[in-house]
N, CA and C atoms as a LAMMPS dump frame, in Angstrom:
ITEM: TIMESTEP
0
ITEM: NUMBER OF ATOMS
600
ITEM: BOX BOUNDS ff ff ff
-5.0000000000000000e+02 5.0000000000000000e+02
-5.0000000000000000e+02 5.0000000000000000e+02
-5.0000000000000000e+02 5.0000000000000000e+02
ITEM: ATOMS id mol type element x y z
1 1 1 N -174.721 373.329 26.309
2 1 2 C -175.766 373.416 25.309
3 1 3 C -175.443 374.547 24.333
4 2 1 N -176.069 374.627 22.904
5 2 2 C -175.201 375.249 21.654
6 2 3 C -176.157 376.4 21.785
7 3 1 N -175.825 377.485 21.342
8 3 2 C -176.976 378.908 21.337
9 3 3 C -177.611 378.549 20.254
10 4 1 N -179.092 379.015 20.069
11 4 2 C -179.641 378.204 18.699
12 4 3 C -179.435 378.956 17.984
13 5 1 N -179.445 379.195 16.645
14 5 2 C -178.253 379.966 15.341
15 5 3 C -180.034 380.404 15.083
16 6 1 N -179.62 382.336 14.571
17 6 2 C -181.126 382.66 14.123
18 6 3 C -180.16 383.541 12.829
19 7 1 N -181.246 383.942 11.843
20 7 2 C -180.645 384.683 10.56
21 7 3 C -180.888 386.2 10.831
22 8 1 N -179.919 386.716 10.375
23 8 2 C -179.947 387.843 10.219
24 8 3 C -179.709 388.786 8.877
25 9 1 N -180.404 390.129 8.816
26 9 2 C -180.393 390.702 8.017
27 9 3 C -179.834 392.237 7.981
28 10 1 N -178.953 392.318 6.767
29 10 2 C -178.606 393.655 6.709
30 10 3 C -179.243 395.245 6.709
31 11 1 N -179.161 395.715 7.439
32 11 2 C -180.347 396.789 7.893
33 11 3 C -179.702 397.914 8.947
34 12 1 N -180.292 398.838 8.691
35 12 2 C -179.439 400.362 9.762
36 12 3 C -180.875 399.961 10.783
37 13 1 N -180.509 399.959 12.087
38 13 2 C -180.525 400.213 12.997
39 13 3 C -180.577 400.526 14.114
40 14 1 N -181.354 401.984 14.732
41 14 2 C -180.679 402.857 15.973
42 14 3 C -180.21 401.695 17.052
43 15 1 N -179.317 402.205 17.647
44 15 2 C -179.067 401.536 18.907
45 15 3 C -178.614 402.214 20.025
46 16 1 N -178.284 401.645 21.232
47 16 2 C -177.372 402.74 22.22
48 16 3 C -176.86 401.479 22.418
49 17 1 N -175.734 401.392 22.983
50 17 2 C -174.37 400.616 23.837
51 17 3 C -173.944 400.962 24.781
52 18 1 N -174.25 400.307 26.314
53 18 2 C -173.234 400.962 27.454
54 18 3 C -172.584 399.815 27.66
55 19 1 N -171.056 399.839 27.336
56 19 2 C -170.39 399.418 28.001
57 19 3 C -170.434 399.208 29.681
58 20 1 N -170.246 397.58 30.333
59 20 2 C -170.113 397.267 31.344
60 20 3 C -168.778 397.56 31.92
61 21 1 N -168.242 397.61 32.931
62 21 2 C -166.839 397.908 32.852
63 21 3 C -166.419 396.083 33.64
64 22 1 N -164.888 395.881 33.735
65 22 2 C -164.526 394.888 33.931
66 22 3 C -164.743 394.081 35.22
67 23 1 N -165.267 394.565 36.369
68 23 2 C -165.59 394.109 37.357
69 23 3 C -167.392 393.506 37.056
70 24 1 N -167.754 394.379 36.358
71 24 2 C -169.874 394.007 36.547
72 24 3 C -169.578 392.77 35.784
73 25 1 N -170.961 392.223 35.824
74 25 2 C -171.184 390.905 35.177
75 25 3 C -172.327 390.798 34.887
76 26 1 N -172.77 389.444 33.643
77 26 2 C -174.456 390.231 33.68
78 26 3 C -175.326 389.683 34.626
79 27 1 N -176.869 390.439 35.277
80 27 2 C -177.393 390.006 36.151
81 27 3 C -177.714 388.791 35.979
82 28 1 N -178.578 388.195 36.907
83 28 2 C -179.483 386.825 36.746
84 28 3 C -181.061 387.341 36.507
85 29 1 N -181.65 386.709 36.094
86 29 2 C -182.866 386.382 35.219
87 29 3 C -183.669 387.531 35.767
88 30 1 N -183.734 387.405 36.956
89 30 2 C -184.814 387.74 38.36
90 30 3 C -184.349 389.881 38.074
91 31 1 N -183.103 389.621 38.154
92 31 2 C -182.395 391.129 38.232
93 31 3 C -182.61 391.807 37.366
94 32 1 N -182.403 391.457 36.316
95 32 2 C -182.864 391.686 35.047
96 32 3 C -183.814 392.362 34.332
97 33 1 N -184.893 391.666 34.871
98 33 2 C -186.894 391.282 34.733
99 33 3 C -186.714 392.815 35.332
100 34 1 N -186.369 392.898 36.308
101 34 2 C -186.459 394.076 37.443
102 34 3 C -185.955 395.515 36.687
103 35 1 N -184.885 395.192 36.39
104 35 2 C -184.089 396.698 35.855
105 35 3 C -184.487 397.227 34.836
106 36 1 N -185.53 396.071 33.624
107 36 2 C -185.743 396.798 32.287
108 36 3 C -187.215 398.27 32.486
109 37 1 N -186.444 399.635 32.164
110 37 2 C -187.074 400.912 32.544
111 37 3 C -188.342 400.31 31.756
112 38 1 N -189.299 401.483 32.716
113 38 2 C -191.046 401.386 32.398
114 38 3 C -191.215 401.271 30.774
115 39 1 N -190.49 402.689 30.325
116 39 2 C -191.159 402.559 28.819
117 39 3 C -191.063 401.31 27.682
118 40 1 N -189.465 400.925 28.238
119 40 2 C -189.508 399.581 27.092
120 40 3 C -190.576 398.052 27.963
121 41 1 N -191.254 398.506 28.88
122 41 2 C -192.223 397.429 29.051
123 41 3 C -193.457 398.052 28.655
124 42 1 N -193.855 399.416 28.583
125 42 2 C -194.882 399.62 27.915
126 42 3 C -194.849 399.376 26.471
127 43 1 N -193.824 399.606 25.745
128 43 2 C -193.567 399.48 24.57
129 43 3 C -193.923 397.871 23.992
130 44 1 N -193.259 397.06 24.501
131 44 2 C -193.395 395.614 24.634
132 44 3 C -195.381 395.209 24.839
133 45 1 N -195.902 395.805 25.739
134 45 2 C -196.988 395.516 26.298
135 45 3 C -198.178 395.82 25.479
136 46 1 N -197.94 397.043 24.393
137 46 2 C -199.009 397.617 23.682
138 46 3 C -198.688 396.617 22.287
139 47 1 N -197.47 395.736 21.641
140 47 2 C -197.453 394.763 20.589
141 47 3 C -198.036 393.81 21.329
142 48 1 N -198.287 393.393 22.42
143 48 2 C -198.837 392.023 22.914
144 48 3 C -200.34 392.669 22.909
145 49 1 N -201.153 393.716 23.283
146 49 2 C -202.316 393.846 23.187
147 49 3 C -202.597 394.134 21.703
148 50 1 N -201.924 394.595 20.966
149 50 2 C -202.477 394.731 18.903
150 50 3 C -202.544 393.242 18.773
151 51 1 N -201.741 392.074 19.405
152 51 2 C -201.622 391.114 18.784
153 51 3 C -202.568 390.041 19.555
154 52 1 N -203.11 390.187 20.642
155 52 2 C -204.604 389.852 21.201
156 52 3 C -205.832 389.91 20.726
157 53 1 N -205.777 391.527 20.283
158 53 2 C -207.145 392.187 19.25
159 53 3 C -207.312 391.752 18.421
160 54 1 N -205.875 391.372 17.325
161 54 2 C -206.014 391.072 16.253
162 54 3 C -206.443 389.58 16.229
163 55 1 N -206.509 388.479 17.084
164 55 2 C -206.459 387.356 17.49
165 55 3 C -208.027 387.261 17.5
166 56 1 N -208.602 388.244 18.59
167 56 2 C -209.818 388 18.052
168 56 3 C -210.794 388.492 17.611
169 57 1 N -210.539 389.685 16.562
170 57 2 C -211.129 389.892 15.579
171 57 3 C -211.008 389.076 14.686
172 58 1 N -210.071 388.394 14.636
173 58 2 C -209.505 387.231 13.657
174 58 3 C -211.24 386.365 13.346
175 59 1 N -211.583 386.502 14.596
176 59 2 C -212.614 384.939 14.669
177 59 3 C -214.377 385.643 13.58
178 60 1 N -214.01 387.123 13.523
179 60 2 C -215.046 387.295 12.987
180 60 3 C -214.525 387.281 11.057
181 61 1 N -215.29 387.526 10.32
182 61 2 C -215.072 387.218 8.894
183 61 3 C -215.216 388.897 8.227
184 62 1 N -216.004 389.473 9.037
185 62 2 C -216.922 390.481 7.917
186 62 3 C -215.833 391.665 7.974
187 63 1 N -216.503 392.93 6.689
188 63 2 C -215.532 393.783 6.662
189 63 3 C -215.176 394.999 7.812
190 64 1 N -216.223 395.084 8.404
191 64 2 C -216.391 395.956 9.318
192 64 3 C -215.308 395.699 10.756
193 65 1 N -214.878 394.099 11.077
194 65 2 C -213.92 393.819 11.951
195 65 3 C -212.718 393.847 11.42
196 66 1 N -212.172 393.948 9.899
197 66 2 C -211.385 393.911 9.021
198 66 3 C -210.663 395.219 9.124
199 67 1 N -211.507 396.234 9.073
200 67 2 C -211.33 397.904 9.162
201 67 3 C -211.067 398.082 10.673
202 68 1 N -211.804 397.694 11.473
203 68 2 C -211.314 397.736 13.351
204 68 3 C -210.183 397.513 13.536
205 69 1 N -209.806 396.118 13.088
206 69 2 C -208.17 395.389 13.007
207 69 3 C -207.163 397.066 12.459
208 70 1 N -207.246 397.202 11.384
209 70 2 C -206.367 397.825 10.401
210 70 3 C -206.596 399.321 10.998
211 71 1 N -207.313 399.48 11.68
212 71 2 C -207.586 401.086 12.437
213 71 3 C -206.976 400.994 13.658
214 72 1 N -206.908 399.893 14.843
215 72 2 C -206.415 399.536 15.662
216 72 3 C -204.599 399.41 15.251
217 73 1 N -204.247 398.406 14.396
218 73 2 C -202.787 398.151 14.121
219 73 3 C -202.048 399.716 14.245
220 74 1 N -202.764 400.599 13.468
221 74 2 C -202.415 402.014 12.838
222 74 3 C -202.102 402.996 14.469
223 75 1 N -202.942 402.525 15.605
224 75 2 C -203.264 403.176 17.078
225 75 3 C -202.303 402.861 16.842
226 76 1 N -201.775 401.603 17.426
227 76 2 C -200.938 400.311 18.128
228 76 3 C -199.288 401.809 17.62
229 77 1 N -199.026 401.44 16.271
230 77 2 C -197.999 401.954 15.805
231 77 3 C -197.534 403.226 16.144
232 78 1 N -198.844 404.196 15.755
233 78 2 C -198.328 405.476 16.445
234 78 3 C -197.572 405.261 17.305
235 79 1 N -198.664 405.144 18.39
236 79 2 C -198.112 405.025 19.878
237 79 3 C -196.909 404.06 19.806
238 80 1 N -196.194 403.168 19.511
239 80 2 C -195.13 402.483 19.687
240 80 3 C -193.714 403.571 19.066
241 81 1 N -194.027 403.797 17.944
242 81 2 C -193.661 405.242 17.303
243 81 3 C -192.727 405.784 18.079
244 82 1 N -193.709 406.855 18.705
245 82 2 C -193.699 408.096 19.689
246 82 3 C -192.758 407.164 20.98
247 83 1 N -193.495 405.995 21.324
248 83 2 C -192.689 405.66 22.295
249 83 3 C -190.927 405.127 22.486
250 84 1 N -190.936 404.977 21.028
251 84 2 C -189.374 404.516 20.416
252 84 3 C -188.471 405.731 20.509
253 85 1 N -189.665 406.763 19.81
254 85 2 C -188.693 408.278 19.836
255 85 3 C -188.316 408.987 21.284
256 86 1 N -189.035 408.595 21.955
257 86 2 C -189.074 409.175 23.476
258 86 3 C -187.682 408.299 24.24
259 87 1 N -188.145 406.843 23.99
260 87 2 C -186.683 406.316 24.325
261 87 3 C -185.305 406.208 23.576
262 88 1 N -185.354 406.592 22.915
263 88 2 C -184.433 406.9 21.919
264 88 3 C -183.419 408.76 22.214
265 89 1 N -184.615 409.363 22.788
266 89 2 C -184.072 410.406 23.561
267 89 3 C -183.321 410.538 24.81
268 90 1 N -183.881 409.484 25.378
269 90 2 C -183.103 409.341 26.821
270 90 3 C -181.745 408.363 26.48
271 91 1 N -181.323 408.451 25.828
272 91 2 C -179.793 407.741 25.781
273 91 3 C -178.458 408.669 25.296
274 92 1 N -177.819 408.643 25.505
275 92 2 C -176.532 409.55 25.806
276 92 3 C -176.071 409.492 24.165
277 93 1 N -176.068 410.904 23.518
278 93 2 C -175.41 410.756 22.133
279 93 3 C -173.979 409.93 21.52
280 94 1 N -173.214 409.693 22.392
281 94 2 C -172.27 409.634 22.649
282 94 3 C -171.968 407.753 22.708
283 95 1 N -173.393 407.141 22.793
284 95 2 C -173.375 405.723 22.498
285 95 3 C -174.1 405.268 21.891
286 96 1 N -174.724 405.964 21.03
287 96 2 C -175.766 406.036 19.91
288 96 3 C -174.827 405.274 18.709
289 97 1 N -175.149 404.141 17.683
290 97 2 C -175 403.527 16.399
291 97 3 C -175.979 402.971 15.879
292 98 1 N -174.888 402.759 14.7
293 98 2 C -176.547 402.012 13.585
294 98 3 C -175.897 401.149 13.303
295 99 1 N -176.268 399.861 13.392
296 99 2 C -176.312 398.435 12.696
297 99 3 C -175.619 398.399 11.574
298 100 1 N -175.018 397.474 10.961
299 100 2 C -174.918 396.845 9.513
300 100 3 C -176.007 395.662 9.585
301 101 1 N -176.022 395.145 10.499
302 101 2 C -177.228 393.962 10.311
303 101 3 C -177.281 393.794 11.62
304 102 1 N -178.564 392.648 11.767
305 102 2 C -179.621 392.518 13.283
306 102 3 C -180 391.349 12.281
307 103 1 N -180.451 390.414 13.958
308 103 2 C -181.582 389.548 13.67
309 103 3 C -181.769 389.106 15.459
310 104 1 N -181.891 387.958 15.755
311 104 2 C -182.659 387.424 16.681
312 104 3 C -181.356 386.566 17.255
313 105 1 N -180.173 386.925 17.374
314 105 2 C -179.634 386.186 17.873
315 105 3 C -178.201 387.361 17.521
316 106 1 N -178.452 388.249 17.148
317 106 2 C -176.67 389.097 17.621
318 106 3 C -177.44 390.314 16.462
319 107 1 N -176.269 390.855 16.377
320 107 2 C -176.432 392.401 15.32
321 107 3 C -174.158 392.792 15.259
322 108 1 N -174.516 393.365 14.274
323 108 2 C -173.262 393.985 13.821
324 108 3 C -173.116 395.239 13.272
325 109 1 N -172.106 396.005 14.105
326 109 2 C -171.822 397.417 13.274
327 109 3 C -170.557 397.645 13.045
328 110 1 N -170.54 398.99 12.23
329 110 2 C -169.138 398.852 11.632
330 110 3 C -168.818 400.299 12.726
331 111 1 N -167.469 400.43 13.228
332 111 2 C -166.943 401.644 14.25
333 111 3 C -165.509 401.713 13.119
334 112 1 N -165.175 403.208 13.849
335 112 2 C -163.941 403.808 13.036
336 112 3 C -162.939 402.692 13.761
337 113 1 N -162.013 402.445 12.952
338 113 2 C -160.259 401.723 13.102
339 113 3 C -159.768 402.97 14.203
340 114 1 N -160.363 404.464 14.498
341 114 2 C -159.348 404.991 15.513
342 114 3 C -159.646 404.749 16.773
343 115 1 N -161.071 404.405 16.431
344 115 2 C -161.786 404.544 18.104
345 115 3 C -161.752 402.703 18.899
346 116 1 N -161.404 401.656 17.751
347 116 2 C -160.975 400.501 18.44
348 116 3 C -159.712 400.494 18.747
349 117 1 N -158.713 401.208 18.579
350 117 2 C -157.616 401.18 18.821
351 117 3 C -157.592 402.08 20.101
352 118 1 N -158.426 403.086 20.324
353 118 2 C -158.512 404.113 21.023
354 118 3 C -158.931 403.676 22.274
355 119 1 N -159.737 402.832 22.557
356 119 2 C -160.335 401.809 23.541
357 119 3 C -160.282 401.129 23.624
358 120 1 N -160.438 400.125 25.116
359 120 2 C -160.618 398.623 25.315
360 120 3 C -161.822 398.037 25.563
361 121 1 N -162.884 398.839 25.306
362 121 2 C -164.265 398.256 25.314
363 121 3 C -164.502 397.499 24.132
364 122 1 N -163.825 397.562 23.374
365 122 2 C -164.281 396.718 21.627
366 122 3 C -163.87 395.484 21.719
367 123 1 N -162.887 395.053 22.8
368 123 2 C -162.308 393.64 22.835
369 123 3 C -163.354 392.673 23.076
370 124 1 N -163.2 391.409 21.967
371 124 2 C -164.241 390.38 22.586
372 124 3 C -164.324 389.494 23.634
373 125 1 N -165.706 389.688 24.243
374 125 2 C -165.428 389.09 25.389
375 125 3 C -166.572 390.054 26.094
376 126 1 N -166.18 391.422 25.57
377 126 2 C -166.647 393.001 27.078
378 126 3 C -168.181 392.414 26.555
379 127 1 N -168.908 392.862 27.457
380 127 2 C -169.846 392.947 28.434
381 127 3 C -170.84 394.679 27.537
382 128 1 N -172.309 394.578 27.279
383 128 2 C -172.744 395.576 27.373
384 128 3 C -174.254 396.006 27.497
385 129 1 N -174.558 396.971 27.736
386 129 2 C -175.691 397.078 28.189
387 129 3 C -176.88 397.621 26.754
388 130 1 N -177.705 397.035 26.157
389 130 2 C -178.064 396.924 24.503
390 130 3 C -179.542 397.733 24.734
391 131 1 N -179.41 398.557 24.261
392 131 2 C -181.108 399.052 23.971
393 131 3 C -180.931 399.054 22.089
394 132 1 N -182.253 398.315 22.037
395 132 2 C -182.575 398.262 20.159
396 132 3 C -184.142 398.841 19.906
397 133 1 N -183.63 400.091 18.657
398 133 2 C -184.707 400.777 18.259
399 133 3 C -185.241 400.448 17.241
400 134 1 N -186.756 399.866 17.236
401 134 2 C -187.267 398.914 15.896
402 134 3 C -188.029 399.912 15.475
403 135 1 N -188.299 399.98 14.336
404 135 2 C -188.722 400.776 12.934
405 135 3 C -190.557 399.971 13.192
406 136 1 N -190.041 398.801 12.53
407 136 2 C -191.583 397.905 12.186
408 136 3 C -191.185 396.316 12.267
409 137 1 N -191.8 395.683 14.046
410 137 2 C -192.86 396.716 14.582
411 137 3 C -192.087 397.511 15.548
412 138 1 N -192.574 398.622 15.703
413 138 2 C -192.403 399.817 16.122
414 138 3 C -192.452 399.595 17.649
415 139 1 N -190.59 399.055 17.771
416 139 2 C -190.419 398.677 19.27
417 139 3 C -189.199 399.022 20.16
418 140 1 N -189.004 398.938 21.359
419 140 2 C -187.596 398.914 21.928
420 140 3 C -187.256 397.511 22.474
421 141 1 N -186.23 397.36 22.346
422 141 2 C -185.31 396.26 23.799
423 141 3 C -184.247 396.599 24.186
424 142 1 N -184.447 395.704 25.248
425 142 2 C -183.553 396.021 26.469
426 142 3 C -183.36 395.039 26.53
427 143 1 N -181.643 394.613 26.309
428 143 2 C -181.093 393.27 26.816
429 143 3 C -179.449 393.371 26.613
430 144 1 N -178.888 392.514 27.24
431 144 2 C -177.351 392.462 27.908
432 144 3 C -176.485 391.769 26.385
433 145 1 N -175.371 391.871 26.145
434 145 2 C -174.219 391.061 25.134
435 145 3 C -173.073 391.561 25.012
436 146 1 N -172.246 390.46 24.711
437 146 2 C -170.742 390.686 24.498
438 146 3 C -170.694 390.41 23.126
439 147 1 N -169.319 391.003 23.027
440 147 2 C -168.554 391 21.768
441 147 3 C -167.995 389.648 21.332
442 148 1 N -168.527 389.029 20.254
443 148 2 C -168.012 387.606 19.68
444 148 3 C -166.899 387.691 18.591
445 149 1 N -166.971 388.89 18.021
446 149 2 C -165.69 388.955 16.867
447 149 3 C -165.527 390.721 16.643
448 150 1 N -164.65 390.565 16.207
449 150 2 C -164.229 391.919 15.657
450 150 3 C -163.237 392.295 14.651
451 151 1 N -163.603 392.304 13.186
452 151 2 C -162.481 392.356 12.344
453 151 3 C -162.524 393.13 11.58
454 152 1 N -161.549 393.738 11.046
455 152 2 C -160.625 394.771 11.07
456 152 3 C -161.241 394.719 8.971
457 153 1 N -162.035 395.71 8.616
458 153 2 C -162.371 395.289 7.052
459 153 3 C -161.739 396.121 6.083
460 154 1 N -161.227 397.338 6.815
461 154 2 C -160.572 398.525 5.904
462 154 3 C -159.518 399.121 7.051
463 155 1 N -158.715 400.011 6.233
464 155 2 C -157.894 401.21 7.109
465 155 3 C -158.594 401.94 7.741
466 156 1 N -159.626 402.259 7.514
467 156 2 C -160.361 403.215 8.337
468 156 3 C -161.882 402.366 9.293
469 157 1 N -162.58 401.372 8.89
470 157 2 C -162.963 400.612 9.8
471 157 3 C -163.128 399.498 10.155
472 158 1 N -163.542 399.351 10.96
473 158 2 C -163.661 397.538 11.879
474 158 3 C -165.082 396.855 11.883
475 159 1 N -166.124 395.87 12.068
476 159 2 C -166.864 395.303 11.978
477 159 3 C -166.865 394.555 13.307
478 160 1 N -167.892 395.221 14.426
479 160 2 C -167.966 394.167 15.445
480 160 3 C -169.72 393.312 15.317
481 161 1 N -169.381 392.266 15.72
482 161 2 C -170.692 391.371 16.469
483 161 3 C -170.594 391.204 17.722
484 162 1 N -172.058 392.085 18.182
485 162 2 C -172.351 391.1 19.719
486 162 3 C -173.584 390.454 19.492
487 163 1 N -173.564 389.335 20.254
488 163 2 C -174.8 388.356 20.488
489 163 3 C -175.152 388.56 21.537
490 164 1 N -176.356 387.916 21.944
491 164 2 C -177.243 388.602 22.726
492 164 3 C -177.252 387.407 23.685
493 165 1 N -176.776 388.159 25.222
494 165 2 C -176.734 387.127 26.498
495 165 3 C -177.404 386.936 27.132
496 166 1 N -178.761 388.41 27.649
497 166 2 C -179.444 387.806 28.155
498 166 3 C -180.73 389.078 27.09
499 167 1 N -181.906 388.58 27.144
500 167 2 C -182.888 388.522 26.446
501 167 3 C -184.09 388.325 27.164
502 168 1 N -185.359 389.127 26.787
503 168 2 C -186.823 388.183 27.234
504 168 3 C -186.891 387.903 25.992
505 169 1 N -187.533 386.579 25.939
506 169 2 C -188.093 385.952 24.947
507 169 3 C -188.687 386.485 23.77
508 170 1 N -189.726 387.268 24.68
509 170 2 C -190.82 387.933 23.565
510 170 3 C -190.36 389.225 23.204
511 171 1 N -188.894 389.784 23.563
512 171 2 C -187.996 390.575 22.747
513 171 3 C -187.691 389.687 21.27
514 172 1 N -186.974 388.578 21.882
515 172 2 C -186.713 387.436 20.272
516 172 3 C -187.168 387.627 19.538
517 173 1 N -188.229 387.829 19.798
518 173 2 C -190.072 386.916 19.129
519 173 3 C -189.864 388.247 18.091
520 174 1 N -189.961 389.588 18.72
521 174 2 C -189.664 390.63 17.998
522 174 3 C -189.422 391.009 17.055
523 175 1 N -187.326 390.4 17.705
524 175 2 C -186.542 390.56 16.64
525 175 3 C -186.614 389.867 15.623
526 176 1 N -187.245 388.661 15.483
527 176 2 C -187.181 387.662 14.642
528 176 3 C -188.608 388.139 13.494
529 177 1 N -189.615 388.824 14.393
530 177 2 C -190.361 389.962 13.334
531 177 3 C -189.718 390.356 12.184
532 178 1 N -188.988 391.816 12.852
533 178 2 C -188.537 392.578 12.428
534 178 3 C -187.609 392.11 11.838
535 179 1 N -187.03 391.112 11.588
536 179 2 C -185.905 390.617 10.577
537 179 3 C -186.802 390.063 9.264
538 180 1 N -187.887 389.551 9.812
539 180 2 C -188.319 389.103 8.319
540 180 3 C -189.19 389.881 8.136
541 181 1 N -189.563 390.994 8.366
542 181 2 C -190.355 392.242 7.751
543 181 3 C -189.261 392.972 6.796
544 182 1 N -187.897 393.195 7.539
545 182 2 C -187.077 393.142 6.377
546 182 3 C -186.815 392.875 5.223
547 183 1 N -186.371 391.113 5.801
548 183 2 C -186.481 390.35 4.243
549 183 3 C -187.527 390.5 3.635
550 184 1 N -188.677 390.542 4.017
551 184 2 C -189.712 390.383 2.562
552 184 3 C -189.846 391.35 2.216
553 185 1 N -189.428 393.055 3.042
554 185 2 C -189.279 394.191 1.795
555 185 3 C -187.947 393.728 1.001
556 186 1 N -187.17 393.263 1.255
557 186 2 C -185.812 393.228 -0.106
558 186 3 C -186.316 392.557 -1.22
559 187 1 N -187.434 391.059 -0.667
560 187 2 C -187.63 389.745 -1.909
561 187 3 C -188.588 390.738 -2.136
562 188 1 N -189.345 392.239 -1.956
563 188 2 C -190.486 392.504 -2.83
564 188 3 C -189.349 393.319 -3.605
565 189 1 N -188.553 393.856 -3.254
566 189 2 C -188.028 395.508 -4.549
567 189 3 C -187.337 394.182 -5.516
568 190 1 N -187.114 392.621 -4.796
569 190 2 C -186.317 392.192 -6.243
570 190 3 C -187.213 391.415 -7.364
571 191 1 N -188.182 391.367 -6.241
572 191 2 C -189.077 391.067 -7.297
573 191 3 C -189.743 392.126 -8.523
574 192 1 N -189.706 392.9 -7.904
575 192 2 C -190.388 394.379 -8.463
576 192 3 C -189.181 394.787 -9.699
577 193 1 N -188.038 394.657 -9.807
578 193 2 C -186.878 394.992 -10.084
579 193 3 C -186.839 393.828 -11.363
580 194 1 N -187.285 392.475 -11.34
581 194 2 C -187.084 391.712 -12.12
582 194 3 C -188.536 391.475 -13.097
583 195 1 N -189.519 392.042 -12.327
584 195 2 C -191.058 392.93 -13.159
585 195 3 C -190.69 393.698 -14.351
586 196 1 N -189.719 394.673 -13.626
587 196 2 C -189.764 396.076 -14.481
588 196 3 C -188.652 395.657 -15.524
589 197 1 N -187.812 394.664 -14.843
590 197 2 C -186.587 394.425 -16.355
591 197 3 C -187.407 393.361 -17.607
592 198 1 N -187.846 392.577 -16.881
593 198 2 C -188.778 392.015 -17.762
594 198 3 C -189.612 392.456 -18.933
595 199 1 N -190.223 393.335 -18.381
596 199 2 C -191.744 394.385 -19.421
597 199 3 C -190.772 395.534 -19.953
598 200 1 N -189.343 395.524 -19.965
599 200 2 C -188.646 396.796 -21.349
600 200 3 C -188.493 395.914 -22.163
């Protein structure tokens, strides 16, 4: 069966990467569920309750549930915030990058030409262990991928993609957010951009 193809968008980032080494493999479903640390399930757990509230405040009309919603979203964020920055602390400087692009089905960054030559973790194929730090909404994941390509764009760096092997769902759901919260800030500055050339 074909992986289903999702879009992605150009965008920085945070991430951490642990390399698997050549013997591990990735867990099964069950193992998995199990290993992802407390905070990125609290993190996960407080966008599923903003997005409950908002569900049913939805059902009322007036302005006063309008302002609850938009006072609530604002909680929701902090706290997801703070909780991004907290996990974002516990990861080793040393496997810390930023994206060239993300979406819901892989991400790509660009590494120095010394340090793929320097290592054999960049080969496609390896195995790694993915934490992703979201901006808006203001989230983490935790999920497993290998390396699908890696090419070589300058003398000085390389361009890898990994796609994403194993995943919870409602990580996807996420990423596929946060990719088009993206896009529609780019289609607003070009719209905004083709406003302002317009009216000189």
């Amino acid at each position: 069966m074909e992986k289903e193809e999702y879009f992605s968008v150009h965008c920085a980032v945070n991430i951490s990467l642990e390399p698997l080494s050549s013997e591990q493999t990735l867990p099964d479903r069950e193992a998995f569920l199990d290993e992802i640390p407390p905070l990125f399930r609290v993190a996960s757990e407080c966008i599923e309750l903003e997005e409950n509230a908002e569900r049913e405040l939805s059902r009322y009309g007036s302005e006063e549930s309008k302002s609850l919603m938009k006072y609530l979203s604002v909680q929701n964020e902090k706290i997801n915030m703070l909780l991004s920055f907290i996990l974002l602390q516990h990861n080793a400087t040393t496997q810390r990058y930023t994206t060239e692009a993300f979406g819901a089905g892989a991400l790509t960054l660009l590494i120095a030409q010394r340090d793929l030559l320097s290592s054999k973790q960049w080969q496609v194929g390896s195995l790694y262990r993915i934490n992703i730090f979201l901006d808006s909404p203001a989230a983490a994941v935790y999920c497993y991928g290998s390396i699908t390509a890696c090419e070589h764009i300058s003398e000085e760096q390389a361009q890898i993609t990994l796609r994403y092997d194993l995943i919870q769902e409602a990580d996807r759901d996420l990423l596929i957010r946060a990719a088009l919260h993206q896009q529609q800030k780019v289609l607003r500055r070009r719209a905004e951009a083709r406003t302002n050339t317009t009216n000189k």
